[in-house]
C-alpha positions in Angstrom: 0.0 0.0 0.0 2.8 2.7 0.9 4.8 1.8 -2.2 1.5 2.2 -4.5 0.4 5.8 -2.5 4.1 6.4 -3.2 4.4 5.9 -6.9 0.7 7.4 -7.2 2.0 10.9 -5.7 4.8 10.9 -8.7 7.9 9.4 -6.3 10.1 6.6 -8.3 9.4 3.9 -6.0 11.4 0.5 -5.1 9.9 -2.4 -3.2 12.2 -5.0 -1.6 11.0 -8.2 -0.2 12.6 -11.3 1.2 10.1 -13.6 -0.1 9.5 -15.0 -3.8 5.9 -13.9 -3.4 4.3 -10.1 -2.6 2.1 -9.9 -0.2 3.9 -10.5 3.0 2.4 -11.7 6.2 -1.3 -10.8 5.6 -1.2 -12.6 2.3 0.8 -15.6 2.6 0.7 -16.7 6.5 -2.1 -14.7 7.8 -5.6 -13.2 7.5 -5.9 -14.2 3.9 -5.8 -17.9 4.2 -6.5 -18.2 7.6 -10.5 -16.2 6.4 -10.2 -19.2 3.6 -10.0 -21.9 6.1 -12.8 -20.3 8.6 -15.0 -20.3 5.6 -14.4 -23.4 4.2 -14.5 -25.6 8.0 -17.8 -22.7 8.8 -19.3 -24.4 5.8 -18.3 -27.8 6.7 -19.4 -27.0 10.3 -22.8 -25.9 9.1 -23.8 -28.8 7.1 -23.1 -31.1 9.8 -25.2 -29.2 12.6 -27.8 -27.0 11.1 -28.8 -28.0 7.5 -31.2 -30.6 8.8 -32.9 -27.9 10.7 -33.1 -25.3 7.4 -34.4 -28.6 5.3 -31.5 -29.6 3.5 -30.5 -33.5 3.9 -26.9 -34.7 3.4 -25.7 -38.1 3.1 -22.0 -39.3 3.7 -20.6 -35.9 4.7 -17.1 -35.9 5.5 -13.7 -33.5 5.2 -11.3 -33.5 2.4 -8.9 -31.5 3.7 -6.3 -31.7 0.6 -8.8 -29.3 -1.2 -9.4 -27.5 1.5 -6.1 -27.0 1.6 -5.6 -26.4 -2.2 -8.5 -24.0 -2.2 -6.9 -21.8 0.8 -4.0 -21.9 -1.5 -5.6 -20.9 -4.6 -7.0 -18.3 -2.7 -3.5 -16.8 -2.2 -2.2 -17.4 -5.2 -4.9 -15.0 -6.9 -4.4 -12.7 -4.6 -0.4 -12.7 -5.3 -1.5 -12.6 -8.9 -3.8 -9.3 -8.1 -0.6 -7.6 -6.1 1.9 -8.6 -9.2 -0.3 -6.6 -11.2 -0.7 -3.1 -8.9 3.2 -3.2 -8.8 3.3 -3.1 -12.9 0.5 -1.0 -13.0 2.2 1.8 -11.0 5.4 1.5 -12.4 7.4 0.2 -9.4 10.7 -1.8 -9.3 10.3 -5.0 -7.3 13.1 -6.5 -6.0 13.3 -10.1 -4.7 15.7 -10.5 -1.5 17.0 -9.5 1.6 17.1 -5.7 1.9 19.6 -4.2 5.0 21.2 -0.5 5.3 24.8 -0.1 4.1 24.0 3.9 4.6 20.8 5.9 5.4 20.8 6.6 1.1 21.8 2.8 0.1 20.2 -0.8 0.5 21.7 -4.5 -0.2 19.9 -6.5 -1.6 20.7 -10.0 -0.8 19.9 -12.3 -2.9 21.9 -14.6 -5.7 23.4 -11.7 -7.1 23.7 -8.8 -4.2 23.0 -5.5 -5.5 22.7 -2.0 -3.9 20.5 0.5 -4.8 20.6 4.4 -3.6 17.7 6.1 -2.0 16.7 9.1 -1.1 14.1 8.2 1.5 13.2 4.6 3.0 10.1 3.0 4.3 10.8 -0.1 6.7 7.7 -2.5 6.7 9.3 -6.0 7.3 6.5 -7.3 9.2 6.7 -9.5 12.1 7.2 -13.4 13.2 5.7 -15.5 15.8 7.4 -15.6 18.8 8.1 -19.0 20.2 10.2 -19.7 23.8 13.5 -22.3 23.0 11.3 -24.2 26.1 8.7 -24.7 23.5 10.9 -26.7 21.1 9.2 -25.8 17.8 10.0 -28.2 15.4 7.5 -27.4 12.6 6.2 -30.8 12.5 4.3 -31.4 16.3 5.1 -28.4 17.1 3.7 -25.3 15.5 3.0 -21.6 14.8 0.2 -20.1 13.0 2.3 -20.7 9.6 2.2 -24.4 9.9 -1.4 -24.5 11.2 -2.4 -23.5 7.9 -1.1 -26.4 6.1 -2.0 -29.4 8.0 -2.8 -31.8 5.3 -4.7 -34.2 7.9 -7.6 -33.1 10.1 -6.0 -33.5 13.7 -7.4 -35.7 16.1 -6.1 -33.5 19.2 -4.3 -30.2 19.7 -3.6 -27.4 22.7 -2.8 -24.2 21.9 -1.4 -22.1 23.5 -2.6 -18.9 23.8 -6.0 -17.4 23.7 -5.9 -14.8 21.8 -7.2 -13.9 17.9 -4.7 -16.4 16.4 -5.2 -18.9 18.5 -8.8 -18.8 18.4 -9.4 -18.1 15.1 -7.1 -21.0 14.2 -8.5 -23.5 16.9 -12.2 -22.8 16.2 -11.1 -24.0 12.3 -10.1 -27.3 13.5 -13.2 -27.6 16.5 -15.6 -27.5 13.3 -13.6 -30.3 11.7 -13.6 -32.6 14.7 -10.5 -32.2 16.5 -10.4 -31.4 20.4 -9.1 -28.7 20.8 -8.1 -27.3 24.5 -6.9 -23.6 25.2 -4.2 -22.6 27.5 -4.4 -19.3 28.2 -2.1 -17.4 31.0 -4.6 -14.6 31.5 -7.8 -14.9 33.5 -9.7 -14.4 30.0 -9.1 -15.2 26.4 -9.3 -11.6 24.0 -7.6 -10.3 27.0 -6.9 -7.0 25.4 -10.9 -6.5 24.4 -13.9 -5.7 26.1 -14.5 -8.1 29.2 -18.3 -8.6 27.5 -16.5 -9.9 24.3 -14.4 -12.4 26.5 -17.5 -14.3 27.7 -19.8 -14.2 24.9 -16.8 -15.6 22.3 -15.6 -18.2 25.3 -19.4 -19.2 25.7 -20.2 -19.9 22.0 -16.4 -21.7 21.4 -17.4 -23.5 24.5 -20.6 -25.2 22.8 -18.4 -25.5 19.8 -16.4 -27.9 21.8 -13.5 -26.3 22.3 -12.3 -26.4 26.6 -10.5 -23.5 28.0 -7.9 -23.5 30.9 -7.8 -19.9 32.3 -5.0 -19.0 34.5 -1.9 -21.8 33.3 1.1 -21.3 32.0 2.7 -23.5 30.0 5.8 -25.6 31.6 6.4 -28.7 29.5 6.3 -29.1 25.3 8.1 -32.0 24.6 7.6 -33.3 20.8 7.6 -36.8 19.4 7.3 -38.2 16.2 3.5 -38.9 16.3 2.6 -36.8 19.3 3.9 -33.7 21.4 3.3 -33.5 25.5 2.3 -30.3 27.1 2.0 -29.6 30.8 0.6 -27.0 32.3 0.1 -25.9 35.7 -2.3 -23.6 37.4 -1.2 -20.0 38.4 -3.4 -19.7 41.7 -2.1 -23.7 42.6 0.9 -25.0 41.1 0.8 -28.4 42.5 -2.4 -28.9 40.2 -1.2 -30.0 36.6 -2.8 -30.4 33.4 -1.1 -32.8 30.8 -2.0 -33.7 27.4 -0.6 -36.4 24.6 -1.8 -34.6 21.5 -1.0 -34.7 18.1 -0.4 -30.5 17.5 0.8 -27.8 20.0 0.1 -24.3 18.1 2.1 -21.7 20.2 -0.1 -19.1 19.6 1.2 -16.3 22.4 1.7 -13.5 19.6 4.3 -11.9 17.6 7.5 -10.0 17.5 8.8 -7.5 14.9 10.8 -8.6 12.2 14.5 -6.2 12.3 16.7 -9.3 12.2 19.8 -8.2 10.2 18.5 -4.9 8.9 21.6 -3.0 9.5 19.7 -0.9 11.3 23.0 -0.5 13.5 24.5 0.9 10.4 22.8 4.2 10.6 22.4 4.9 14.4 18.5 3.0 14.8 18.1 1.1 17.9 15.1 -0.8 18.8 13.2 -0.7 22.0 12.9 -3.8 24.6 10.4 -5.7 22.6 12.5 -5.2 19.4 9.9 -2.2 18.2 11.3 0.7 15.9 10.6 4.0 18.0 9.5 6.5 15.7 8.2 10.6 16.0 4.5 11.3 15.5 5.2 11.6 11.4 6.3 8.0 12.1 9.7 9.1 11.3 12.4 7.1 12.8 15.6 8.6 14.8 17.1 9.0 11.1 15.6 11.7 8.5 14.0 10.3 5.9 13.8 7.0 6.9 10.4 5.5 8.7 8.9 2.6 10.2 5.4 1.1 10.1 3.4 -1.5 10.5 4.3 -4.2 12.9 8.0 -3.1 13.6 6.5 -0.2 15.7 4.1 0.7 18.5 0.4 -0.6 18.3 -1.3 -2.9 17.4 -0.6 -5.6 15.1 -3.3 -5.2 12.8 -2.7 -5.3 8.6 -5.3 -2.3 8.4 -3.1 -0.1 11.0 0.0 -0.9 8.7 -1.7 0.1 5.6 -3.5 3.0 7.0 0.3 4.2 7.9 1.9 3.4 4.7 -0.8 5.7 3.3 0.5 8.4 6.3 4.2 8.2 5.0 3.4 8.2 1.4 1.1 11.4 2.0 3.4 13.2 4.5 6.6 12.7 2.3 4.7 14.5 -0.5 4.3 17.4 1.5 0.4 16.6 2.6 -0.9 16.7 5.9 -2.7 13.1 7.0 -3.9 11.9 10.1 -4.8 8.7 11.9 -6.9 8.4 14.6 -5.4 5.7 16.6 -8.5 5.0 18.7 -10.8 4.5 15.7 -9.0 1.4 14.2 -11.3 -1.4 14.7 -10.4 -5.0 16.3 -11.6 -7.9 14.7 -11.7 -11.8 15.7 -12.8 -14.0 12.5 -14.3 -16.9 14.4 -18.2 -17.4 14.5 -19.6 -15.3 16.0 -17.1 -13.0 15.0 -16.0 -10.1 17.5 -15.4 -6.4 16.6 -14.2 -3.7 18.9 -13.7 0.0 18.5 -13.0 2.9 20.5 -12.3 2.6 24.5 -13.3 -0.6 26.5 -15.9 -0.3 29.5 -12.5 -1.4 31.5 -10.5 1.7 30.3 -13.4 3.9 30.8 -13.7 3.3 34.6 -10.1 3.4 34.8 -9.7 6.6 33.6 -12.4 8.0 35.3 -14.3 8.7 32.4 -18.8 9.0 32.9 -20.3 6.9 30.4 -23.5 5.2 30.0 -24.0 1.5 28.2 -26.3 0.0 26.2 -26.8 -3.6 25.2 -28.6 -5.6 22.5 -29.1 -9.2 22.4 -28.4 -11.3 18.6 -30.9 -13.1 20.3 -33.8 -11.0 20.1 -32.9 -9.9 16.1 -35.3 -10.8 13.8 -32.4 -11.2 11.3 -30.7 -13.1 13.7 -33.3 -16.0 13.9 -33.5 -16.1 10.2 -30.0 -17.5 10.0 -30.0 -19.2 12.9 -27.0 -17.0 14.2 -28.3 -16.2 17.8 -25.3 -15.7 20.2 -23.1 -12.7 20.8 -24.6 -9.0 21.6 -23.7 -5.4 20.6 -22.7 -2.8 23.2 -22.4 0.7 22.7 -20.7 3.1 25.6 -21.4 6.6 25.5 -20.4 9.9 27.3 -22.9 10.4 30.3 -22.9 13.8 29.8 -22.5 14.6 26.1 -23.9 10.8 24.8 -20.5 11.0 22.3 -20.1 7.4 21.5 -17.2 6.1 23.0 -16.8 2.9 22.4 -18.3 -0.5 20.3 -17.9 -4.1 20.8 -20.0 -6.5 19.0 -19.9 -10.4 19.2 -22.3 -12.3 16.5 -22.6 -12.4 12.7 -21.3 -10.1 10.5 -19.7 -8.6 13.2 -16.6 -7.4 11.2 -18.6 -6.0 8.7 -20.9 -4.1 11.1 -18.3 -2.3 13.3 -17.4 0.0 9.9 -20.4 1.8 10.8 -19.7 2.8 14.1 -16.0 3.7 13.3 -17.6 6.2 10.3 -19.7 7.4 13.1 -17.4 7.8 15.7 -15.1 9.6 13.3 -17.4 12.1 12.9 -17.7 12.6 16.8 -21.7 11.1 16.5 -23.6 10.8 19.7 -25.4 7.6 20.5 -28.9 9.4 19.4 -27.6 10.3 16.5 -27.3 6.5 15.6 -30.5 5.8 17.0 -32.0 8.2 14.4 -30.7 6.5 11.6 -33.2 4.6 9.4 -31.8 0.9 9.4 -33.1 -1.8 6.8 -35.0 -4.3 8.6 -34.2 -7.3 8.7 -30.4 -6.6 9.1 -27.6 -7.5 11.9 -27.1 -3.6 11.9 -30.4 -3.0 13.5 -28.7 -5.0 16.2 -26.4 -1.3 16.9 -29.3 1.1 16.5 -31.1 -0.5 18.9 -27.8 -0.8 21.5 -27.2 2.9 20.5 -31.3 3.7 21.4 -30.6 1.6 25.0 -27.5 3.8 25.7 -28.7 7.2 24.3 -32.2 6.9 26.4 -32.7 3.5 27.7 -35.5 2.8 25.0 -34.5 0.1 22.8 -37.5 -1.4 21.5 -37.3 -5.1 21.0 -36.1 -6.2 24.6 
């Protein structure tokens, strides 16, 4: 995204990337095929449990997780094919390799043949990797991160994962709908830690009834891998002479991310990175070095594709000589299992730590007529607003369509809209979105109409 915003505001522009393919993370390892594996194991998942109900009898159902697999892959590939094109249609150079500073003005390219090319101004953009403990012995084959989860060319019949939070569940709730038993170790008292307490227990209940089991308050002591099988132990934080131990066939260390700076040079031109590896950067995003910056994952935030591309934009735009902005607040959170969750603005948590008045409101999937239609009856939407002013605040929805949904409150939010004014908006009915007018109505004046 920065390099096309770059070549699109008339700068000759260079890409480097390590990897044969474009696309990095997002595209390769990440939210593109993991969304093709939700879908295709939601579809399987569906026609196992509630096609009966809509009229719709199957015989011999089963998983043939090869094509699933090739389909996920497929899915990438076009979507490789899709950034190919962008980079020819805007004129910019791609270069395959290993790019690292020789000088603030001059990149190596490491690849079969190095080369170095000059520069007047750099973008760094390298992305991140999972982070996984030496204790953990990742091997790739029992083993695994989120990059090998995607891959699995057998449905498992048993896995832990550690971690409970968006990878881990989005990743585990893929292989609950395809019949493996999947258990959660999480070290926090709640999975989604970092969302809105509300979205912990309505996601934990719904995975619950889709089998997976949840052990709150562990950490991790043992991962020892086999050749068939790995063993993890766990013990409990508020007992440690109770134990947990499992003999499963996966363990997906799932326990987040770290930026990706290895062997950058960054040392060549006087960058140093923070205690978590992190590029520290001005408000311009500007690192310590004019006319070099740092998005994405390698800095502060969150580690969200949508951040990084809303920066690369910021760059692109404030190199030119424009004056951009980015609300940091407004960029949404979003877990892809079903229900899906969505999050924007403050949590209920931050708001009563900071002191801040609010008033909630609440509305139950449950009571949507939409809702019933499909079937798709758990999660809620809640909607905090300012006591005093009724400014909406903050969103966090957990049910269908969630992801999609939460774009309306960050349009509104941008705009500084008070919960009335959201209430006031003519929805279509029957949709999910009626779902936030009527959470919006609850908060603004405690009159929603349907509960």
């Amino acid at each position: 995204m920065a390099a096309i915003r770059c070549a699109q505001l008339g700068m000759k522009t260079a890409l480097i990337e390590r990897y044969p393919v474009l696309g990095g993370t997002c595209l390769n390892v990440g939210c593109i095929p993991s969304k093709a594996l939700l879908d295709s194991s939601e579809h399987f998942h569906n026609a196992e449990t509630s096609f009966k109900t809509h009229g719709i009898n199957l015989k011999d159902l089963k998983v043939d997780m090869p094509q699933m697999i090739k389909r996920k892959r497929d899915v990438v590939l076009e979507n490789n094919k899709g950034i190919d094109f962008l980079m020819k249609k805007n004129k910019i150079d791609v270069y395959h390799g290993h790019g690292s500073f020789v000088s603030k003005n001059r990149i190596r390219i490491s690849a079969q043949d190095s080369i170095e090319i000059d520069t007047e101004r750099v973008i760094i953009a390298t992305g991140s990797k999972p982070i996984v403990p030496a204790a953990f012995n990742y091997d790739k084959q029992r083993v695994i991160t989120s990059t090998e989860a995607l891959n699995l060319e057998k449905v498992p019949g048993s896995m832990v994962i550690i971690g409970g939070g968006v990878i881990g569940l989005e990743l585990g709730s893929v292989y609950a709908r395809l019949g493996t038993e999947v258990h959660v170790v999480e070290f926090m008292d709640r999975i989604i830690a970092g969302m809105d307490s509300d979205c912990s227990r309505e996601l934990q209940k719904s995975l619950k009834n889709l089998g997976m089991q949840f052990h709150l308050r562990h950490a991790v002591t043992e991962v020892t891998p086999s050749k068939t099988k790995v063993k993890v132990v766990a013990k409990s934080r508020d007992d440690e002479s109770k134990t947990l131990s499992w003999n499963v066939d996966y363990c997906l260390v799932a326990i987040g991310r770290r930026p990706y700076t290895d062997n950058l040079g960054l040392d060549q031109i006087g960058i140093t990175t923070d205690e978590k590896g992190r590029i520290p950067v001005d408000h311009n995003l500007q690192t310590s070095v004019p006319g070099i910056y740092a998005i994405g994952d390698v800095i502060q935030g969150a580690m969200l594709a949508h951040k990084a591309e809303e920066e690369g934009m910021f760059v692109a735009e404030t190199m030119a000589g424009q004056k951009p902005h980015i609300h940091y607040n407004l960029i949404p959170g979003v877990v892809y299992t079903w229900p899906e969750v969505a999050s924007v603005g403050l949590t209920e948590e931050q708001l009563k730590e900071s002191g801040t008045p609010y008033k909630p409101g609440k509305f139950p999937f449950r009571a949507l007529g939409r809702a019933r239609a499909s079937m798709d009856l758990d999660g809620m939407v809640k909607v905090l607003a300012h006591k005093e002013t009724d400014e909406i605040l903050g969103v966090h929805i957990v049910g269908a369509r969630a992801a999609d949904m939460i774009a309306e409150a960050v349009a509104l939010m941008e705009f500084r809209a008070s919960a009335e004014d959201a209430a006031r908006m003519s929805h279509a009915h029957p949709t999910y979105t009626e779902a936030f007018k009527e959470a919006c109505m609850a908060a603004s004046a405690n009159r929603a109409i349907h509960i």
